[in-house]
C-alpha positions in Angstrom: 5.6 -52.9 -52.8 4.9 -56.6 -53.0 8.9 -57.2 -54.3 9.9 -55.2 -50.9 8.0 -57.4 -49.0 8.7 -60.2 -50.6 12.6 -59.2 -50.1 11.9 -58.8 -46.5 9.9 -61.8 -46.2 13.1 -64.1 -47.6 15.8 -61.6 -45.7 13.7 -62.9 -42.4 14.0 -66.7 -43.5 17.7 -66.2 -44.9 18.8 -64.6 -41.1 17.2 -66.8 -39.0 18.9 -69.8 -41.1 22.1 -68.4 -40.9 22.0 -67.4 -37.0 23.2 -70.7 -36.0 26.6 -69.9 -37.8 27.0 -66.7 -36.3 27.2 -68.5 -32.7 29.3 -70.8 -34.6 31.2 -67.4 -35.5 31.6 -66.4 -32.2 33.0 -69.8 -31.0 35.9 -70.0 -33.5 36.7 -66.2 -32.5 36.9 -67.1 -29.2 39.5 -69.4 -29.8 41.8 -66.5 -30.6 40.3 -63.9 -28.3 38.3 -65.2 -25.3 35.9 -62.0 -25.4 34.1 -63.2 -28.0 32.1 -65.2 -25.9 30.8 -63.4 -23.8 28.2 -61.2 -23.0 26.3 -63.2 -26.3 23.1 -62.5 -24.9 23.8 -59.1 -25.9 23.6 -60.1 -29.7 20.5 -61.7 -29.5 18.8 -58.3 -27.8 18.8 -59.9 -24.4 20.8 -56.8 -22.0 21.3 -57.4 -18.3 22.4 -53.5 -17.9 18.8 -50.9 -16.9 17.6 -48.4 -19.3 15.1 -46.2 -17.3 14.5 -43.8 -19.9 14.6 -42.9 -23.8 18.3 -42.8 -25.1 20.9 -41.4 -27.4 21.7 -44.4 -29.7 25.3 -44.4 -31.2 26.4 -47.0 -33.0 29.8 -47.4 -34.5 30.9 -51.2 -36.1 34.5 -51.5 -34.3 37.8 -50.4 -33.0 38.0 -47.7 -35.7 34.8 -46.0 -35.8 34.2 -46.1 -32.0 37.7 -44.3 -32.0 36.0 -41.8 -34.8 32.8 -41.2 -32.9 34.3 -40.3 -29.6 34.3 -36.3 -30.3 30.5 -36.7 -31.5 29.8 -38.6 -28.3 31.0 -36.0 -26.2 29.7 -33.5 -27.7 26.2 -35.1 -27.5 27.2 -36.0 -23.7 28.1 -32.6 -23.1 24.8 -30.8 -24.8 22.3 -33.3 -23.7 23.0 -33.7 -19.6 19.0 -35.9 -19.2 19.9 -38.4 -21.6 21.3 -41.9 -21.7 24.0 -42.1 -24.8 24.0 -46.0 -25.4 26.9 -46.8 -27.6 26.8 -49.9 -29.1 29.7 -52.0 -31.1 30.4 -54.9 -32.3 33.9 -56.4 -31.7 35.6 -56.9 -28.7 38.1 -54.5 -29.1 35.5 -51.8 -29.9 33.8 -52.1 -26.7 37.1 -51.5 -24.6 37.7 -48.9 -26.3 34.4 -47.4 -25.7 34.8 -48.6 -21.8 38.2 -46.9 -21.6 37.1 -43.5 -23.3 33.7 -43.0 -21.5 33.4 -45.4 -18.6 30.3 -45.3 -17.2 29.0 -41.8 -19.1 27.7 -44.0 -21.5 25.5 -47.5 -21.6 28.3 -50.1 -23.7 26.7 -53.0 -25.1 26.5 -54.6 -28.6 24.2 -54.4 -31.4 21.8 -57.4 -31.9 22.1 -59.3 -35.2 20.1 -58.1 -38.0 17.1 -60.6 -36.9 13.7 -59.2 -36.5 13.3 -61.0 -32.7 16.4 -59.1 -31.4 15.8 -56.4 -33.5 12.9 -55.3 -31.6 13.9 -56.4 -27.9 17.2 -53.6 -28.5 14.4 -51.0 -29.5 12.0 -51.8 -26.5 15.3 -51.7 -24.3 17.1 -49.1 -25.8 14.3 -46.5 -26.3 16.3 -44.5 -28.6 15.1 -41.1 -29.0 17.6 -40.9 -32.0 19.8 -43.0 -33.9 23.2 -41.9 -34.8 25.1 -44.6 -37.1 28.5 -43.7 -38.0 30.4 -45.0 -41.3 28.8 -47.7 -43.2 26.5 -50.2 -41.5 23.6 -51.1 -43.3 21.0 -53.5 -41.3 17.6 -53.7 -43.2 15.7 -54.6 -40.1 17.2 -52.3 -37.5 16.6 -49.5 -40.6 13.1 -50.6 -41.4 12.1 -50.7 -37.3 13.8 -47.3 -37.1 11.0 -45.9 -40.1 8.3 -47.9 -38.5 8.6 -46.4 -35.1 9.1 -42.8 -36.5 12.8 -42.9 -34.6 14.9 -40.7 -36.3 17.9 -42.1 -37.9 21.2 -40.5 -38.9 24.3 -41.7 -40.9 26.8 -39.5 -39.6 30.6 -39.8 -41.5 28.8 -41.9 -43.6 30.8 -43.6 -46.6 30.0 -46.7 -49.3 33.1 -48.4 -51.3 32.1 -49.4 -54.7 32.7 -53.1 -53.0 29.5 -52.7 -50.8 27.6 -50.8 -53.4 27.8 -54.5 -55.6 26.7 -55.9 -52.5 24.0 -53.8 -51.8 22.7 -53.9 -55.6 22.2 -57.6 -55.3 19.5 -56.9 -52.8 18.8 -53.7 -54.3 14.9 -52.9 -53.4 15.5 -54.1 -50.1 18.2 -52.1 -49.1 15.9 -48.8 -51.3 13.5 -49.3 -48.8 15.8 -49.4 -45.7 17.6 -46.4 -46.8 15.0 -44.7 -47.6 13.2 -44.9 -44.4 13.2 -40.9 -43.7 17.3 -41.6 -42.6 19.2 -38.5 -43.0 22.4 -39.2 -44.4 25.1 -37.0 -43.5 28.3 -38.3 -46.4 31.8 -37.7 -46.2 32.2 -36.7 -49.7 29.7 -35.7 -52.2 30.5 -39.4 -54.3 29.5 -40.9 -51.3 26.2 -39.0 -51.2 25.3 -39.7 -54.7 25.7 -43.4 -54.1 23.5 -43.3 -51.5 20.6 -41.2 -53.6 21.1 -43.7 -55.7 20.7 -46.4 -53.9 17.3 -44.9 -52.4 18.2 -41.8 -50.0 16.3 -38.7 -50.3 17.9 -35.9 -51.8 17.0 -33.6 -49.6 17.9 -35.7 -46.3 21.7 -36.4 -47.6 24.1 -33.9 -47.0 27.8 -33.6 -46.9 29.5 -33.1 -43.8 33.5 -34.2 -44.3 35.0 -36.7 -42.9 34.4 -37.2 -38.3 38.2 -38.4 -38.2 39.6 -34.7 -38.9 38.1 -34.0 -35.9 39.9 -36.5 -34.0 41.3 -35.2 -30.8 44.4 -37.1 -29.0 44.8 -38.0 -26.2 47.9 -39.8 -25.0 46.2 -41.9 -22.2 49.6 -43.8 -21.6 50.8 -43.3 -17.8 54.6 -43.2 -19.3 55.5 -39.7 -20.0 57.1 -39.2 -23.6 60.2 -38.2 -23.0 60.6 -40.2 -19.6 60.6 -43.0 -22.6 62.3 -41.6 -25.6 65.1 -40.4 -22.7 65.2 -43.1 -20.2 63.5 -46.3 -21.5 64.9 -46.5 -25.2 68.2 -44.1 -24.0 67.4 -41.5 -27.0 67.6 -44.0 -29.8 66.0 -43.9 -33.1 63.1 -45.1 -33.1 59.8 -45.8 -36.2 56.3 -47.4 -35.4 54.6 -50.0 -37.5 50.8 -50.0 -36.4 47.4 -51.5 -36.9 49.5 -54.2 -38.9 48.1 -57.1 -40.3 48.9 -60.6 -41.6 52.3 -60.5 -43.8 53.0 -56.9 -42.9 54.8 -57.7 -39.9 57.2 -59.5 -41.8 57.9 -56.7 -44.2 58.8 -54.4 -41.2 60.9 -56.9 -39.6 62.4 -57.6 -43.0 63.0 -53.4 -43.1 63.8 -53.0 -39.7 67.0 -55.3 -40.9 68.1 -52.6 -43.6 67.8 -50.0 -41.5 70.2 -51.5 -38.9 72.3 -51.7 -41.2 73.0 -47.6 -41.5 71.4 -47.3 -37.6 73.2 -50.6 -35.6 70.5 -49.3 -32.7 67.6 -48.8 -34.3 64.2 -49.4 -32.7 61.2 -51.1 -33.7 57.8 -50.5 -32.8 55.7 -53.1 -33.8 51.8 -52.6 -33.1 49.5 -55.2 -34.6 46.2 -53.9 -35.5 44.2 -57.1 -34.1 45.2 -58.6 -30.2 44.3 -62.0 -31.2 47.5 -61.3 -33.6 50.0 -60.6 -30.4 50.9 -64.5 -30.0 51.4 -65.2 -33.7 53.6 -62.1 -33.9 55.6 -63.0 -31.1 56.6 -65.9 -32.6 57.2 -64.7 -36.3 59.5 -62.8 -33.9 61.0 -65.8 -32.3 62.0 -67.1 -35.5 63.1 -63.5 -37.1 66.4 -63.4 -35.6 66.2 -59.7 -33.8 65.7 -59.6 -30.5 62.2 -58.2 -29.4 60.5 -57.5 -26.0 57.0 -57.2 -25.3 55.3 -53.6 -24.0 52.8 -55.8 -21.1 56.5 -57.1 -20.1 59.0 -54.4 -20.6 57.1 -50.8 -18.9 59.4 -48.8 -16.6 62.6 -51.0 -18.0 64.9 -50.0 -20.4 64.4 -51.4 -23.4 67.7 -52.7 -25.1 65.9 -55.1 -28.1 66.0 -54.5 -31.9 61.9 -54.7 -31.8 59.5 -53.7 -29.2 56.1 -55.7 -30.0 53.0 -53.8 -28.0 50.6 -56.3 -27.0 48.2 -54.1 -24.9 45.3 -51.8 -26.5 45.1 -48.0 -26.6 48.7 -47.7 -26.8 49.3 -47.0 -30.1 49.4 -43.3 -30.3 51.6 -43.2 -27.2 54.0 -44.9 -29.8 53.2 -42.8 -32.8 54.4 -39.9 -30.8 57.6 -41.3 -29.4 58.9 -42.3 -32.6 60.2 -40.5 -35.5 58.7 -41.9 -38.3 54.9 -43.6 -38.8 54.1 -46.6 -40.9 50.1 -47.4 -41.0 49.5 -50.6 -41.7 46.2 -52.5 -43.2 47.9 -51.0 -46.4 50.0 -53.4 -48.0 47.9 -56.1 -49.3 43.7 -55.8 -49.4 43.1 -55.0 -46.3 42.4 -50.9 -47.6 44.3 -49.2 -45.1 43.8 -47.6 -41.7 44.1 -44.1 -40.0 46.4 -41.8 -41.6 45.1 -38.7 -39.2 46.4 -39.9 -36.1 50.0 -39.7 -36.6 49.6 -36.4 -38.7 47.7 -34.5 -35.7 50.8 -35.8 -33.6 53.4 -34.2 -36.3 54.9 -37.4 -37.7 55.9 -38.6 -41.3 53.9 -40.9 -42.8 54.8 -44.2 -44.3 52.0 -46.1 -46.2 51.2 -48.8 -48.6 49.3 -48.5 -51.8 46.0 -50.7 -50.8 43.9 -47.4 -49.3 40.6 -48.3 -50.4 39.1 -47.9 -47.0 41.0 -44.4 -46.3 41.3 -43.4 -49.9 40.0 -39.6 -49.7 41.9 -38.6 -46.9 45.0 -40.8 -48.9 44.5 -38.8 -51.6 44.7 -35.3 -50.2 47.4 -36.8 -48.3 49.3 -37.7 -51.3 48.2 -34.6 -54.0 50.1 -32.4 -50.9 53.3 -34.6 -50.5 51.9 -35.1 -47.2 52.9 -39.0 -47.4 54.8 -41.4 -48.7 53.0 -44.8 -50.6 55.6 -47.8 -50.1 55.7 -51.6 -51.6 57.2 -53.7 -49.7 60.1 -53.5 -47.5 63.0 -52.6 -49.3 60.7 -49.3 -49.9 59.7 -49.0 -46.5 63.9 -49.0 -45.4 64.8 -46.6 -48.0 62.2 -44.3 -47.6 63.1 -44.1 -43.5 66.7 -43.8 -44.2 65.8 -41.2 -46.3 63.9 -39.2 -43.9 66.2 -39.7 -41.5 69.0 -37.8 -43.1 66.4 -34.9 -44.2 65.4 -33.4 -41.7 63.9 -30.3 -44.2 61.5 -33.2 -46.1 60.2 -34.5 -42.6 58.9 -31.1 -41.3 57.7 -29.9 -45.0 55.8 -33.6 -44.6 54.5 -33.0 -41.2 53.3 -29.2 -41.9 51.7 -30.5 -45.3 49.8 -33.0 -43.1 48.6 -30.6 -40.4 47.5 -28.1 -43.1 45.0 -30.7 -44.8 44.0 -31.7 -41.4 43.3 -28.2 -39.7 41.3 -27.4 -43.5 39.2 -30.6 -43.5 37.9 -30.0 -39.8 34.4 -29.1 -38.7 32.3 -32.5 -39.6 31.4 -32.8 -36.1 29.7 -29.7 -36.0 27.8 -30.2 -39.3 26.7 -33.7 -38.1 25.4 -32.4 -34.5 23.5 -29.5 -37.0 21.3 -32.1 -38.2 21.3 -34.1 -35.2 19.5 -31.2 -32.5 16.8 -30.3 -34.9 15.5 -33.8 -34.6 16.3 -34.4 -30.9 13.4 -31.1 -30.4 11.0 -33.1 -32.7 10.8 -36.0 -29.6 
């Protein structure tokens, strides 16, 4: 007991030390993406939006998991009509998202830093009922005011790489106690629930509930019709998507995108970088790439005659997934660990992917025991493998159907997660 609080005691010191880089943080962001800086009140627990009453507290890190979470929160929207849902993020691109899904269903804010002053003015504000984290976010304060106040707390999708469980061993009694403050860990797999007994969860409070992005459900939010643009704005030609790239992966599609013209002269690429501070630099790797390019914010309702379109607008992406033929998901490549592989299997595509899928590696390797993906290198792989597709059509719908199977048998983690979520919303 006196290590714990001893831990705490220097976690306190080591925050509020640090808390002058994190505005530094935000500055250097902004220099890239404007959004950054603002609302930064909101990270110090200072909220300018009313809370009335006792919430609904979801909180999901970024783009992703918001994305992940939005069947949950509609759900809980849906079952629970007299609550506030205050969904909380912590990127920029996170909180649109949230914004464009929900509007004003839901309270949109972002989580405080991890220091005990903002801690507790989000939990006076906030008044959470419940707490509902989803994937792995691990805040020793916000956990250890969540056991102290008797708020129940639940990791729902939840998942730990064996990166973050070296990182949370350093620090390992402090992070024992936060887990282990009555939370009720609901795992994707049942590896991920041991690592979390292990690192101080009760066995009887962890559970294993799947993974929330089987239950994604699509919705092409675009106000261009599909085939209004497969038909009329790229005149029926072939076209693949490259999205949620990152840094050096653009030029390995460009690079590809070169083979390919040479068997398809009209080929069309869709180049979606994962990050919108990105667009600029992108645009001008572009520049200098020697294909002509367009950009979406530029180029909707105009027929698009370029070798590469590059989208620089958010919530586009699976719009573009479902217009083109053939899907590569970025983040993959090099160490990023990969991104969603669901999304462009719901919507019946095949599946391009690099061999860095840390971050996605369960659903990867279901994916890839059922043929329901290809893993590629570098460009010359990522050319070969679409010409190949291209001229089998029989390996693209065995692909496709593989994918939907695993998807459609994986399903249901919503409705385990809500299981353990309404018991304790009757408790308060």
């Amino acid at each position: 007991m006196l290590v714990t609080k001893l831990s705490r005691f220097f976690y306190h010191i080591f925050t509020y030390l640090v808390s002058p880089l994190l505005i530094l943080h935000l500055i250097l962001r902004s220099a890239s993406d404007r959004r950054y800086i603002n609302r930064i009140s909101e990270r110090f627990g200072f909220y300018e939006k009313e809370n009335d009453k006792k919430s609904i507290w979801v909180h999901a890190v970024s783009y992703g998991e918001v994305n992940a979470a939005q069947t949950l929160v509609s759900s809980l929207l849906n079952e629970n009509p007299n609550h506030q849902v205050i969904f909380t993020c912590t990127t920029p691109t996170g909180s649109a998202l949230i914004e464009e899904l929900f509007k004003d269903k839901v309270i949109n804010v972002y989580l405080p830093y991890d220091l005990k002053g903002p801690v507790k003015r989000f939990f006076q504000w906030a008044k959470p009922k419940v707490a509902i984290i989803i994937e792995t976010e691990i805040w020793p304060n916000i956990f250890h005011y969540c056991g102290r106040k008797e708020i129940p707390l639940i990791l729902a999708s939840a998942c730990i790489s064996d990166d973050s469980m070296r990182k949370y061993s350093f620090l390992f009694r402090l992070f024992k106690d936060s887990v282990s403050q009555g939370i009720v860990v609901a795992s994707q797999t049942q590896e991920d629930a041991q690592k979390f007994i292990s690192l101080g969860a009760k066995k009887e409070r962890t559970f294993v509930t799947g993974n929330l992005k089987f239950d994604t459900e699509i919705n092409l939010s675009s106000s261009m019709d599909t085939e209004v643009f497969r038909n009329e704005i790229i005149n029926k030609r072939f076209s693949w998507t490259a999205g949620s790239t990152h840094e050096g992966e653009e030029v390995e599609a460009i690079m590809a995108h070169r083979l390919i013209i040479e068997s398809i002269p009209d080929a069309l690429l869709i180049l979606a970088p994962r990050k919108p501070e990105r667009f600029q630099t992108v645009s001008k790797i572009l520049d200098q790439s020697g294909l002509s390019h367009c950009k979406w914010s530029e180029s909707k309702d105009k027929e698009i005659k370029s070798d590469v379109l590059l989208v620089d607008t958010l919530g586009d992406l699976l719009f573009f997934y479902s217009v083109s033929k053939v899907s590569f998901v970025g983040g993959s490549l090099f160490d990023i660990g990969g991104h969603n592989l669901i999304e462009p299997g719901i919507l019946m595509k095949p599946i391009l992917t690099g061999p860095k899928l840390d971050n996605v590696h369960e659903i990867a390797d279901q994916f890839k025991l059922n043929q329901a993906i290809i893993i590629v290198k570098d460009h010359k792989d990522i050319a070969n493998s679409i010409l190949e597709l291209v001229n089998d059509n029989d390996k693209c719908i065995k692909m496709t159907n593989n994918a939907r199977t695993i998807i459609e048998k994986n399903k249901g983690s919503k409705e385990k997660i809500l299981q353990l979520i309404r018991p304790l919303m009757d408790l308060h």
